[in-house]
C-alpha positions in Angstrom: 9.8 127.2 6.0 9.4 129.3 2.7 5.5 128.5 2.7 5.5 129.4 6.7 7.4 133.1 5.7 5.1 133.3 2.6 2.1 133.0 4.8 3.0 135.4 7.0 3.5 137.6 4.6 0.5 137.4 3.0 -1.1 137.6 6.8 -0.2 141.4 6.9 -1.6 142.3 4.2 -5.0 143.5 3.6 -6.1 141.3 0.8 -8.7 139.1 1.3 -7.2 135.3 2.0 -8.5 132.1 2.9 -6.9 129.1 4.8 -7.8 125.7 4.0 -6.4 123.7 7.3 -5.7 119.9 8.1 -6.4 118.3 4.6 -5.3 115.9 2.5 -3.2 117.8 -0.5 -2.1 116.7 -3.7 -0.4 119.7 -5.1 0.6 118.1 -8.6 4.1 119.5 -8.4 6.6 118.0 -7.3 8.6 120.9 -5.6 5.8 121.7 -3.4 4.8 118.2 -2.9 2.1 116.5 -0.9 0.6 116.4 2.7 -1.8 114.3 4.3 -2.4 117.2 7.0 -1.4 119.9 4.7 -3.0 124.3 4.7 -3.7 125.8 1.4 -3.6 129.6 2.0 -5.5 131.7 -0.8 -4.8 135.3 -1.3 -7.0 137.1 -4.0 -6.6 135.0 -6.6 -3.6 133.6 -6.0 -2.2 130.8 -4.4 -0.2 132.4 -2.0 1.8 129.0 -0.2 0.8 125.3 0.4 2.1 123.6 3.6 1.7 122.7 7.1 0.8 124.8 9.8 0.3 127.9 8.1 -0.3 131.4 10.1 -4.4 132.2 9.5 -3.7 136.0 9.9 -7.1 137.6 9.2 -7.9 134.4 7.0 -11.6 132.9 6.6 -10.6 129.1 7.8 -12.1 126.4 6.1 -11.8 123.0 8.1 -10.3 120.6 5.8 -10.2 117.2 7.6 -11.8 114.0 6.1 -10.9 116.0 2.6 -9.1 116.0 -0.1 -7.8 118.8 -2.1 -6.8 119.2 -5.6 -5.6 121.4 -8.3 -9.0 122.1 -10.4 -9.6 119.5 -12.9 -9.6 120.5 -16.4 -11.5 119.2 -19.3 -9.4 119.7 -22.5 -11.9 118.7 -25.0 -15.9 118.7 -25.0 -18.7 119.9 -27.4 -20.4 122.0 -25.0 -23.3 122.8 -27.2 -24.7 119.6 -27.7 -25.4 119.8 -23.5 -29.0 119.9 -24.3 -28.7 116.8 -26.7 -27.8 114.8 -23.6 -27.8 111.0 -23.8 -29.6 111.2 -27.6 -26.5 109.6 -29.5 -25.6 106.7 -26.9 -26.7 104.2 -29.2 -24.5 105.8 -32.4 -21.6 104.9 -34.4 -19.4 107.9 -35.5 -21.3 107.6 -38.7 -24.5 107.6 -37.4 -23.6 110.5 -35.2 -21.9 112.5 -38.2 -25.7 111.9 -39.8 -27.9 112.9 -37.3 -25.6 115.6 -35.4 -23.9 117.8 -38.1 -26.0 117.1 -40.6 -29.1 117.3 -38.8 -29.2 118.3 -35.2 -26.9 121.2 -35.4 -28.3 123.1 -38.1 -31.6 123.2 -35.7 -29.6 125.2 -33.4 -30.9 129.1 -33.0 -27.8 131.2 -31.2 -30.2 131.1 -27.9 -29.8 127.3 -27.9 -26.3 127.4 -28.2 -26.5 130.0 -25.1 -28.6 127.7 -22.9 -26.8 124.6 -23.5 -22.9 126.2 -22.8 -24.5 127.7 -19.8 -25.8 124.1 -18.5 -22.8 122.6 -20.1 -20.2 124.9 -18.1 -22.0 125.2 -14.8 -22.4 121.3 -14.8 -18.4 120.9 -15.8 -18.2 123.3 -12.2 -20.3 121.1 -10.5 -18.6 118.1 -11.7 -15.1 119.8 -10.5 -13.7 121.3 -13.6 -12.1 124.3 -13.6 -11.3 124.4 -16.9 -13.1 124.1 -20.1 -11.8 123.4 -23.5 -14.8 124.1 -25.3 -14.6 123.3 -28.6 -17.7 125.1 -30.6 -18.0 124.4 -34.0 -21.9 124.4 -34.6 -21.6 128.5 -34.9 -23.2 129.1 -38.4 -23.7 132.9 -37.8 -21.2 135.3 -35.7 -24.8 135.3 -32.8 -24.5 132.1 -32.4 -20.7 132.5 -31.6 -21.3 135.6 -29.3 -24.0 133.4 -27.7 -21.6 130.4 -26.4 -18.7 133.1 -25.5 -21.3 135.1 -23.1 -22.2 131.9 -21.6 -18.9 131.1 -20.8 -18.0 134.1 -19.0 -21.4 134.3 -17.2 -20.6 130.6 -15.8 -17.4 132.1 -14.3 -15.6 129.0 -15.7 -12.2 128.7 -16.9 -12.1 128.6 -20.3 -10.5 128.5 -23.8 -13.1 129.2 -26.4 -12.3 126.7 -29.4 -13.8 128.7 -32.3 -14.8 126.3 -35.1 -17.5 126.1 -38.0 -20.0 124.0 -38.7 -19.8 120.7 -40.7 -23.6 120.8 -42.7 -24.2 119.1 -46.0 -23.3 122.2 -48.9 -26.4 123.3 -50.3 -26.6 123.5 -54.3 -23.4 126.1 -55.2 -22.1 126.1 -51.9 -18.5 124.6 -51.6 -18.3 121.9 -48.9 -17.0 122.9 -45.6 -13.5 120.9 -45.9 -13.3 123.7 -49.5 -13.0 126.6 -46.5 -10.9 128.2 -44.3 -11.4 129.4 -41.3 -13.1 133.1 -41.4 -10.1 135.7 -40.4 -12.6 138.2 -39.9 -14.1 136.6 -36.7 -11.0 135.9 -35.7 -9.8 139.3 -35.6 -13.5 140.5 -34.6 -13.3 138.4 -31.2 -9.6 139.6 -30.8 -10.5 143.0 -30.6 -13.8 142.2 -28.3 -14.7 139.8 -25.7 -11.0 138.2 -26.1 -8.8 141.7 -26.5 -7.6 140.9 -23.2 -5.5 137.0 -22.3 -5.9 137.9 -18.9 -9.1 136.9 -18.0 -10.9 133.8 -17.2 -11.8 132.9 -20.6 -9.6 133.1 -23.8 -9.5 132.2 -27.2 -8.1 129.4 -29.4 -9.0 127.5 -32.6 -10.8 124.7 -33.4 -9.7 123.6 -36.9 -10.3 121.0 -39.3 -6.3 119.7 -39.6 -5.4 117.8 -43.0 -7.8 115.2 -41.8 -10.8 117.0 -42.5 -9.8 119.9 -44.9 -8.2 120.5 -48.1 -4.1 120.9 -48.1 -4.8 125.0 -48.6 -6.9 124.7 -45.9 -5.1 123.2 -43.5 -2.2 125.3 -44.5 -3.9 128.5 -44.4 -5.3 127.4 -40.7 -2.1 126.8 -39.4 -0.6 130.3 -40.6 -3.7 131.5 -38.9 -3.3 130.3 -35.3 0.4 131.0 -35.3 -0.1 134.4 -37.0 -2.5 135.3 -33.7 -0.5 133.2 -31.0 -3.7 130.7 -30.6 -3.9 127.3 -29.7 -4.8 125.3 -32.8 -6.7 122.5 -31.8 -8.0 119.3 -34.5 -9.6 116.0 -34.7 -7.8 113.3 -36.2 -9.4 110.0 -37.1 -12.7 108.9 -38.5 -12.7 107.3 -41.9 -10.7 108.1 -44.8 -8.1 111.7 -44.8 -9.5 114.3 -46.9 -5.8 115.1 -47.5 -3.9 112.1 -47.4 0.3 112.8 -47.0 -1.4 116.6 -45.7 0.6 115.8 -42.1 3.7 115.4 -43.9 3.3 118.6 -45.9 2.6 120.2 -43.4 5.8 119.4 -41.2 7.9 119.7 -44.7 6.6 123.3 -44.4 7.5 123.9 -40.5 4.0 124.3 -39.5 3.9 121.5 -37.3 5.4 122.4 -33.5 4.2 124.0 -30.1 0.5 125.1 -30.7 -0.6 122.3 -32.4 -3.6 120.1 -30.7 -4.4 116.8 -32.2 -8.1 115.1 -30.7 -8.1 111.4 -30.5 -5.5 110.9 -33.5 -6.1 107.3 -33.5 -5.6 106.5 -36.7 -1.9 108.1 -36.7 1.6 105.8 -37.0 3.8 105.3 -34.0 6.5 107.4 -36.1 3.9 110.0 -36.3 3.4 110.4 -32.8 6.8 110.2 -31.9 7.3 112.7 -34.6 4.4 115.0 -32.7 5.6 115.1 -29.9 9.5 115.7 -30.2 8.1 119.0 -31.9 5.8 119.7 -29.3 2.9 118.9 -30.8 -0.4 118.2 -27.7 -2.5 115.6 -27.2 -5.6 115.1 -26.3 -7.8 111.8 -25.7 -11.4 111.1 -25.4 -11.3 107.6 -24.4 -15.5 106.6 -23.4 -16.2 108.5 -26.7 -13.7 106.8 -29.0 -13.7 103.1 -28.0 -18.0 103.6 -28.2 -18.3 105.0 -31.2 -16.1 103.7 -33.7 -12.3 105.9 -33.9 -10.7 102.9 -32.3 -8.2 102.6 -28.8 -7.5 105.8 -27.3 -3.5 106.3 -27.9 -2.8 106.9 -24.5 0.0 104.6 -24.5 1.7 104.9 -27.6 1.6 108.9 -26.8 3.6 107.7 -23.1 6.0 105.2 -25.5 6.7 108.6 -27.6 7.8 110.6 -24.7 4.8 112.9 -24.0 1.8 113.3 -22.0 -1.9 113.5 -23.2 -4.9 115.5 -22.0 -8.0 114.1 -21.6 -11.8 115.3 -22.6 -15.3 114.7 -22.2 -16.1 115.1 -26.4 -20.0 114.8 -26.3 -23.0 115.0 -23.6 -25.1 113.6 -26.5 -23.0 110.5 -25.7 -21.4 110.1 -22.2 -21.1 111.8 -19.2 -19.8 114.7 -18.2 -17.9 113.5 -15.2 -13.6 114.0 -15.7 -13.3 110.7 -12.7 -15.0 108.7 -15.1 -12.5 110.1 -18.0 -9.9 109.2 -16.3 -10.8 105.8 -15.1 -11.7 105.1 -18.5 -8.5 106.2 -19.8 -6.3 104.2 -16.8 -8.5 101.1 -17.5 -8.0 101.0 -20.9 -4.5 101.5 -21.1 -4.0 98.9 -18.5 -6.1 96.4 -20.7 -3.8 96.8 -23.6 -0.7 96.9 -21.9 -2.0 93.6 -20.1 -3.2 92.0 -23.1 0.4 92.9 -25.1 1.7 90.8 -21.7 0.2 88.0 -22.5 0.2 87.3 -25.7 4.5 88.3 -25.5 5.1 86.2 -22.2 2.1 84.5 -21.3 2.0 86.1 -18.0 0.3 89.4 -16.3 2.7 92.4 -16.0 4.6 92.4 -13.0 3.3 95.8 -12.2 0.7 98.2 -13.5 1.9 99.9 -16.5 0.3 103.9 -15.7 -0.6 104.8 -12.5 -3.4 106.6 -10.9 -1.4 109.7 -10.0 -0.2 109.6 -13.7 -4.3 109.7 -14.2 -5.0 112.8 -12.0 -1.9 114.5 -14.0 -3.4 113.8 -17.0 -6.7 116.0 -16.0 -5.0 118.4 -13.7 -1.6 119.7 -15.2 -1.1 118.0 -18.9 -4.5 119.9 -19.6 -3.5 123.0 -18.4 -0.6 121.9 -21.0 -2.7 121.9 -23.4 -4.4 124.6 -23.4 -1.4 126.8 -23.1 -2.5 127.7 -19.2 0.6 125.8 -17.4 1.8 128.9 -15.8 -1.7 129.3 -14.5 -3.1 127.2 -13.5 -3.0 122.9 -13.3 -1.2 122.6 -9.8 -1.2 123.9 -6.3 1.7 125.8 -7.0 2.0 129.3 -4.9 1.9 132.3 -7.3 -0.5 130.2 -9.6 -4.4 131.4 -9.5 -6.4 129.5 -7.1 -8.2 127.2 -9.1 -8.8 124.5 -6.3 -11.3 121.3 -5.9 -12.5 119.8 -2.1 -13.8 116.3 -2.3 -15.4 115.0 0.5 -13.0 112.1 1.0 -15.1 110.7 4.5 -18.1 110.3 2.4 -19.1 106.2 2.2 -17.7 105.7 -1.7 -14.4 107.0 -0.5 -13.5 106.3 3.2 -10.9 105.1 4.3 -8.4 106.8 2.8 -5.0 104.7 2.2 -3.5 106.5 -1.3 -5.1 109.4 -1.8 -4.8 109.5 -5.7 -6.1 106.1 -6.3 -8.8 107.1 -4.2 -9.1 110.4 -6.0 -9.1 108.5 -9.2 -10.6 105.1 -8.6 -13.6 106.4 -6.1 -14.6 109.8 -6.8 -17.2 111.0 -8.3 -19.5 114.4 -9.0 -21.6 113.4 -5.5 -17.6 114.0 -3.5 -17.1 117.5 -4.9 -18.2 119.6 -2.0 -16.5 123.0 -3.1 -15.1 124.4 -6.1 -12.7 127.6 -6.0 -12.0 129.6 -9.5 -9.4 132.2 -9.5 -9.8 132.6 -5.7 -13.7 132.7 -5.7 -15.8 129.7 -4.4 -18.5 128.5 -7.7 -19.5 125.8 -5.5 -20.0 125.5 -1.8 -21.2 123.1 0.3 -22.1 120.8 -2.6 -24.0 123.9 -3.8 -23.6 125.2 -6.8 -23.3 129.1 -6.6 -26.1 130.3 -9.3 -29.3 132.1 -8.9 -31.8 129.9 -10.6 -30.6 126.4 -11.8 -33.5 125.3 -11.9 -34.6 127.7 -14.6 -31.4 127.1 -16.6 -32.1 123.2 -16.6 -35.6 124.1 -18.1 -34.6 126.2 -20.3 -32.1 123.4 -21.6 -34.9 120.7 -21.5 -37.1 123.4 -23.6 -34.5 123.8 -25.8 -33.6 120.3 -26.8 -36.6 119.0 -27.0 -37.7 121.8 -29.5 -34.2 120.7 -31.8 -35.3 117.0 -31.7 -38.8 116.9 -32.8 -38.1 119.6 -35.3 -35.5 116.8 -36.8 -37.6 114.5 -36.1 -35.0 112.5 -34.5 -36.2 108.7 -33.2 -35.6 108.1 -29.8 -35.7 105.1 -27.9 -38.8 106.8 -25.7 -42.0 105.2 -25.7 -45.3 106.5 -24.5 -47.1 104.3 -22.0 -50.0 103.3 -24.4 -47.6 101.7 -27.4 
């Protein structure tokens, strides 16, 4: 076969390589297709053929059986800074948590408590099988704090694109409010010409702005110009109480601004005709579904995106809220739909669907290739396609939540969890191995998180559900 010749090849060769052997693959791309006994072969960084049977060559052989391998999962959407804030707004409305959070928490933050937390926050998306990181930072007040998150990334080793926002604090006396600016050119260009000069590398830039939703119509208009001036991803949330700009969408498409590039996060407030609008211009989507149906935006728009003709991404959001886990994301998201779409059943006919509206492997594209999509890294990454880098997840599929193994995406989807990730592969080089995580001291990062969090809360004086002993 091609993959057989490939391997071959690549067995001749000098460069380091790795064989995965005997496992259960889901490639994610059709072409290459699936194997319940399938070889991975890694060479570099590369991919370098997926198949059965593969020549080992000089290859380091992993023993895949009772496994199951996937492209690495990626996580289009989380606040990564509020890592150290974990679990604090689980009781919160979106109202509550724009009080306490970006009026509150976040202007606590000192540019080393941004560091810690991204750290924790990206080495814990690696444990949790994530590849990829869309980390959207927008608590960076001062261009420290910025540099602070983007050396954390790229110590993690994570995949990431680095969503450069701006805060959202009350104005203080003669200060304009934060929807009255636009997003600061000058660190634009400043991170362009440093830590993000180069696109190849594992972490790259994008922008997090604040869309017609949040901003004023120059705003938003200026923003856009902005992102496609530079080539970035421009990625916005959409939802949450009134529109700053109301008609600012329509504008906005009047003026040919709206197209390929464009990210919209949770949009669940949007019109059918808007989405199907969105998407034939190639407009993204990305959904945060534990986060939005807890918290007030509404039902994650899943299937009306589907209806329209696209495919959405899917994202954590916030620690300070759920977990970190992409399994549960997905679940979430496949549950949810499937409740609607049910529901919509019943009260039309009176009856269940005859069959399940999305399916599980439409859940594991969702967080495998649609946010690679996303995030403008389809040619990367997002499936075990050869020539693609080798981001690549193990899950121990023998383990006692998972065995026996009859469809491996449901079980994938419907089973798995952060315990079943045994190993972790970036850009051909193992993060986690073993179910160990590959860093020096975590215990001194999770400290230094607990250190720091603790310091933001009671210097907000934030209440808690924590009692002592004594009251």
């Amino acid at each position: 076969t091609d993959s057989t010749t490939i391997a071959q090849d690549f067995a001749m060769t000098d460069t380091p390589s790795i064989l995965i052997r005997n496992a259960i693959v889901l490639s994610m791309d059709d072409a290459v297709g699936d194997f319940l006994d399938g070889d991975v072969l890694v060479s570099g960084d590369r991919i370098a053929a997926v198949g059965h049977g593969l020549p080992a060559g000089e290859a380091e052989v992993i023993d895949g059986r009772g496994r199951i391998v996937i492209p690495g999962i990626v996580n289009a959407h989380m606040h990564t800074w509020q890592t150290g804030l974990r679990g604090l707004t689980a009781n919160m409305t979106l109202l509550e948590y724009f009080r306490w959070v970006h009026r509150g928490l976040a202007t606590a933050f000192r540019p080393a408590d941004i560091h810690i937390a991204t750290l924790a926050g990206a080495l814990g998306q690696i444990n949790a099988g994530a590849t990829t990181l869309g980390d959207w930072c927008h608590n960076n007040p001062t261009p420290d704090h910025t540099d602070a998150a983007v050396d954390a990334l790229f110590e993690s080793g994570i995949r990431a694109v680095f969503l450069h926002g701006s805060p959202k604090p009350d104005p203080k006396p003669g200060q304009p409010h934060f929807s009255e600016v636009p997003h600061p050119r000058h660190e634009v260009e400043r991170l362009m010409r440093g830590r993000f000069a180069s696109r190849d590398q594992l972490a790259t830039l994008g922008l997090a702005i604040l869309g017609p939703h949040y901003s004023t119509m120059e705003v938003a208009r200026a923003d856009f110009r902005l992102a496609r001036e530079f080539g970035l991803v421009a990625s916005m949330h959409q939802g949450g109480g009134e529109a700053k700009t109301p008609g600012g969408w329509e504008r906005l498409e009047a003026e040919g601004l709206v197209g390929t590039g464009i990210n919209i996060v949770h949009g669940n407030n949007l019109s059918d005709e808007q989405i199907r609008r969105f998407v034939g211009a190639g407009v993204s989507f990305t959904v945060t579904p534990e986060n939005e149906m807890t918290q007030g935006h509404g039902f994650p728009i899943t299937g009306r995106v589907l209806s329209a003709g696209g495919q959405p991404s899917f994202g954590v959001d916030i620690e300070s809220l759920v977990s970190s886990d992409m399994f549960t994301v997905a679940r979430m998201a496949l549950a949810c739909q499937r409740a609607l779409d049910n529901d919509l059943s019943r009260r039309q006919t009176g009856a269940i669907p005859e069959t399940c509206s999305v399916s599980t492997r439409d859940a594991l594209r969702w967080i495998t290739l649609e946010g690679a999509r996303m995030l403008g890294l389809a040619d990367r990454i997002g499936s075990l396609t050869p020539g693609k880098q080798a981001d690549i997840v193990m899950l121990r599929a023998d383990d006692w939540n998972m065995w026996p193994v009859h469809d491996p995406c449901s079980t994938v989807i419907m089973q798995a969890s952060t315990g079943n990730v045994e190993a972790v592969m970036i850009a051909g080089r193992f993060r986690k191995r073993d179910g160990r995580l590959d860093w020096p001291d975590a215990e001194h990062v999770k400290r230094e998180l607990a250190q720091s969090g603790r310091r933001i809360v009671a210097e907000l004086g934030i209440p808690t559900q924590l009692r002592t002993a004594a009251a």
